[in-house]
N, C-alpha and C positions, 0 to 999 in steps of 0.2 A: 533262159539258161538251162541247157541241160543239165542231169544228176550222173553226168558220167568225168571221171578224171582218171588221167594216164599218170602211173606211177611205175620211175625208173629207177632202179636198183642196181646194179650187177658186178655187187661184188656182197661176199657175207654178210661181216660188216655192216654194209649198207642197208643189208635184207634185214637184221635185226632191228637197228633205228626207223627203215620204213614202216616197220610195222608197227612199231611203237607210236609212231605217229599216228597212219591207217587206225587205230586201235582208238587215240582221242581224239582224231576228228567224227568218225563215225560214233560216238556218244554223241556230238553235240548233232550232228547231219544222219540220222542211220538211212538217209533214202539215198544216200549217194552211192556210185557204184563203182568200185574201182578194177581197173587193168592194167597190163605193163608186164613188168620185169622183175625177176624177183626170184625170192627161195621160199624154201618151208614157212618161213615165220612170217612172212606177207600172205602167201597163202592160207595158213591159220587166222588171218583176220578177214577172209573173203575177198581175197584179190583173185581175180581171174588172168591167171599166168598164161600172157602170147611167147611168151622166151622163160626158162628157167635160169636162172643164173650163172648153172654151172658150163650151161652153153656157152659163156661169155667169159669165164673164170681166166684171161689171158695174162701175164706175167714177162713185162719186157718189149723191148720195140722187135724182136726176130721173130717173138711168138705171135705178136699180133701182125705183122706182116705177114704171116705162113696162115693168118684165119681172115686175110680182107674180104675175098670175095662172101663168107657168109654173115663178115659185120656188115658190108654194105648191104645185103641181103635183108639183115634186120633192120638197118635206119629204113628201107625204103617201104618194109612191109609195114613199120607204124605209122610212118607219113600215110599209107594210104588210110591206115586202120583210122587217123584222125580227119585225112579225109571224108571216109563213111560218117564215122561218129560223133564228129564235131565237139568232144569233151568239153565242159567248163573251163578245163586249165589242166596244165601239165602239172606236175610234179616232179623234179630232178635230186637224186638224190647224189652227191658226191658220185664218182665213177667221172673223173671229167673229158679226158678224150674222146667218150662218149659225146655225154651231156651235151656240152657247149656247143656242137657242132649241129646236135641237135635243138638246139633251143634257138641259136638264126633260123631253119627249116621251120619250126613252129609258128615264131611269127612272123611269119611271113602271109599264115593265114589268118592274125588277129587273135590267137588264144594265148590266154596269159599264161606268164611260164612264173613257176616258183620254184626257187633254186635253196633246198634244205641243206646242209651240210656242205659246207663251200668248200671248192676244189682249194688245193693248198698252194693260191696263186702268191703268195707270202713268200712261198721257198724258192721254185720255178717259174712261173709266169704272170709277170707283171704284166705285160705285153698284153695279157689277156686280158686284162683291167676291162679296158672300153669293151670286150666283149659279154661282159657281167652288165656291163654299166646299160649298152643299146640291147639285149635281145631276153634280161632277168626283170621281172616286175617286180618282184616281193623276192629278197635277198634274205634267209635267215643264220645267223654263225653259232658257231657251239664255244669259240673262243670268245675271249672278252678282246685280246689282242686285233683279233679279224676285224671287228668295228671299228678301230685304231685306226687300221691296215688301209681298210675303203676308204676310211673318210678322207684320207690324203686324194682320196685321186675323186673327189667329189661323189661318192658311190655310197646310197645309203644303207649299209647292212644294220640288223637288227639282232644284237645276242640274246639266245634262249635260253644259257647254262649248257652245261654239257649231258647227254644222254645218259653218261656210264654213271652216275651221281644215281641214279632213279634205280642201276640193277646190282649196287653194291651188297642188299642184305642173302645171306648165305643158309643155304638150307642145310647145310650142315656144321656140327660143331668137329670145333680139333678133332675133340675123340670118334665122334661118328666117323668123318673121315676115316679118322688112321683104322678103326675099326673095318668101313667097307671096301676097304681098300690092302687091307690084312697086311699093315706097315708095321716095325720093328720101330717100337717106341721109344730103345733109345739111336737111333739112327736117325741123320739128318735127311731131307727130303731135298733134293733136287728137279725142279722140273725140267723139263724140254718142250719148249713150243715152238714147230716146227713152221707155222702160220696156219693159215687158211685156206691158201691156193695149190695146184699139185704137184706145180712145178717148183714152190716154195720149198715142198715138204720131202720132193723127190732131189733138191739142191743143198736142204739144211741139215735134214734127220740122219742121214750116216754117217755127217762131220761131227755127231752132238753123240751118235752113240760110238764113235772110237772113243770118246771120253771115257765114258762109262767102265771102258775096257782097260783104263789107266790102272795100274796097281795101286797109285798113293790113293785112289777115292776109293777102297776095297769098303768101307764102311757107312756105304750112301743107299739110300730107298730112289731108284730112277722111277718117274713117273712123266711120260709124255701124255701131253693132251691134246686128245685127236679132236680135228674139225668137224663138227656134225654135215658140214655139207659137203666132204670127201666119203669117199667107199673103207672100208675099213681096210680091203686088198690092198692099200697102197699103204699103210702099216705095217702089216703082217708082215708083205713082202719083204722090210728093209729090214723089221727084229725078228726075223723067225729062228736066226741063231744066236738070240739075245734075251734070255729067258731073267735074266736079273731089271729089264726094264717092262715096267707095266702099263697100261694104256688107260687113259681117263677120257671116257666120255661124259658128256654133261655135268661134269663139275668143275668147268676150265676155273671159276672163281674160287672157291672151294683150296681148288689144288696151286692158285695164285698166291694165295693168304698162308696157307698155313706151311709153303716150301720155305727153307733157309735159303734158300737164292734160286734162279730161273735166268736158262738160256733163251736167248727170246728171236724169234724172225720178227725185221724192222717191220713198221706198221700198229696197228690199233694195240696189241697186244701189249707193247711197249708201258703205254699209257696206263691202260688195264692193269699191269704187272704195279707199275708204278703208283695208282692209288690205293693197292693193297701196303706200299713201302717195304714190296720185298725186294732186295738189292739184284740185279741180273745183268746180265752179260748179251748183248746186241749183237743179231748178226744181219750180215745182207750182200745178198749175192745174187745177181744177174747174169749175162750174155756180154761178153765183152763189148758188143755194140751197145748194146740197151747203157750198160754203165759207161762208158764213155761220151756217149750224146747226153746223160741227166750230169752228167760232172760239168759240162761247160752252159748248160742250164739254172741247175741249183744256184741258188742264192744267198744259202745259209750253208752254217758249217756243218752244223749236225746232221741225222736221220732218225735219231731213236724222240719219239714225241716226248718222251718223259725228258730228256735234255731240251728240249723246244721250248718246253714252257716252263721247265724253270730258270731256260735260259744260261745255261751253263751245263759241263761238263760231268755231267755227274754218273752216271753209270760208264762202262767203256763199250764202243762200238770198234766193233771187225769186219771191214769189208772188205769186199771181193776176193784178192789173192790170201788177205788175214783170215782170211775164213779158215782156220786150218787146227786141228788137235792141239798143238803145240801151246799156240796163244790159248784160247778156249780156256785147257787146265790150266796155263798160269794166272789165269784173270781168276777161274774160282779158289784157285789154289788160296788166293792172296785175301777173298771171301772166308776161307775155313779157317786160316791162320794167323791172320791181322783183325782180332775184334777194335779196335778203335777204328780203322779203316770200316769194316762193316756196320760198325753206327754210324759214322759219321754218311754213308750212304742212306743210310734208312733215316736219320734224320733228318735230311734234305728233300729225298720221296715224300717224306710226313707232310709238307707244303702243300704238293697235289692236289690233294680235295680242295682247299679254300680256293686255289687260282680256279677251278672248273667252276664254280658258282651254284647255289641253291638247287633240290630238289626241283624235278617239275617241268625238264625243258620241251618235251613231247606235249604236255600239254599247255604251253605257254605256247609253242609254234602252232598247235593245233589252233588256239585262240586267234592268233595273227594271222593264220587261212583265213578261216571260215569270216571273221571281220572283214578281210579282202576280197573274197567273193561275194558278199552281200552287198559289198559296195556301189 
């Protein structure tokens, strides 16, 4: 067996949990040698980056149609690249229109595929059941739900806990925050999170800061929390005549916990947002094509993860044409000015942690590797 393994990433996100992984399986292996796909934080653990992430960073079925010729470009250069190198074993980390399509191409040459972080074939694509089932060796989930989910269709997955469980503790307190961040201590904190991607943040952050611009919130500390794997130019540009909103990098947790509520782009964040139990308002918004092909797809009613696993309705979501100022301030309006309504939201987030399950997921998958490669 070689000491070489292809790890795929390519979305933020995913680059944080890979690495997390990368991080405890190289304790128990440090001769193994990783490459693939990936961001900063896979990098930081010695991944040798053939694609960086942001190469990939696509948003919607229009934008990834307008980038085929250099996705195909990339499946075909790490088919060769595992051609050459014959790795031990892939690594997949969530990204699925990717993945999957790669993981039939894989084996086809005999190397085993490990599929971390399972695409959310729960919501969308069942269909793709047998595709998990024939072309995935070692299936790991971060839901407890997801084990559920497979075993119906006879597919063994394995739950690890959830990752976000392991980067809950905060390097800063209340006050240090409001301190570095030079907030008006009795004014309430709203966040903005725009997402991760730049098409997200070039779709969500001017509908989040006409808010801002509302006269009833004249009494609010705005604080958007910028993506480390965007340029900061894609910021500036949209509040450069918005001097009352201020930008947070590196303390997206930090600025989750300690806001009175958070507008949030659907995705991870949601989640995030929701095992701090700060109460927030969902947005999401596509490409009229992109959302009308996932509406006769989706499976489920929701989009916001935090309503997914508690399995009900409990923050509000705004899509597509709701995306708009008007709804936005009434939803936080209704935040500022109905405290029973605002606990009874944050009382129901307080659930979160215990459905995610125990510290330790990274290195409980890390264990379930390196067992399966030695096998």
């Amino acid at each position: 067996m070689t000491n070489k393994i292809l790890i795929i990433a390519g979305e933020p996100s995913g680059d944080r949990l890979a690495a997390e992984l990368v991080s405890e399986i190289i304790k128990r292996k440090p001769d193994l040698q990783f490459s693939g796909i990936g961001g900063t934080e896979l990098e930081t653990q010695g991944t040798r980056l053939l694609y960086r992430l942001e190469q990939l960073a696509f948003l919607g079925l229009t934008e990834i149609i307008k980038h085929i010729p250099f996705i195909r470009s990339v499946f075909n250069n790490l088919i060769r690249w595992i051609e050459r190198e014959k790795p031990a074993a892939v690594i997949l980390v969530d990204y699925p229109g990717f993945n999957l399509r790669f993981a039939k191409k894989v084996k086809k040459f005999g190397i085993p595929v490990i599929y971390y972080i399972s695409p959310q074939l729960w919501a969308w694509g069942q269909n793709r059941v047998t595709k998990m089932k024939k072309y995935v060796d070692l299936l790991l989930v971060i839901f407890k739900f997801e084990e559920e989910f497979y075993r119906q269709f006879r597919v063994k997955a394995h739950f690890v806990g959830h990752p976000l469980v392991d980067r809950t503790s905060l390097a800063l307190t209340a006050e240090e925050f409001q301190e570095k961040y030079a907030l008006d201590s009795n004014k309430k904190v709203i966040a903005l999170l725009p997402g991760s991607r730049m098409n997200e943040v070039k779709n969500l952050l001017p509908e989040m800061v006409k808010v801002t611009k509302d006269s009833q919130f004249s009494g609010i500390e705005w604080l958007v929390g910028k993506s480390e794997s965007l340029p900061m130019e894609i910021y500036s540009d949209i509040l450069q005549e918005n001097p009352q909103i201020k930008i947070v990098e590196g303390d997206i947790y930090p600025l989750m916990k300690y806001s009175f509520a958070a507008i949030v782009a659907s995705g991870t964040a949601t989640l995030e947002t929701g095992y701090f139990a700060t109460p927030m308002i969902v947005l999401y918004r596509v490409s009229p094509l992109t959302y009308h092909i996932g509406k006769f797809l989706v499976k489920i009613k929701n989009i916001a993860m935090a309503n997914i696993v508690l399995q009900q309705n409990i923050v509000p979501e705004l899509i597509q044409s709701n995306v708009r100022k008007e709804l936005i301030a009434s939803h936080l309006k209704k935040y500022l000015t109905d405290e029973t309504y605002y606990r009874e939201v944050k009382t129901s987030l307080q659930k979160i942690p215990r459905i995610l399950g125990p510290p330790g997921a990274a290195d409980r998958a890390a264990g379930m590797i390196i067992q399966f490669l030695d096998q």
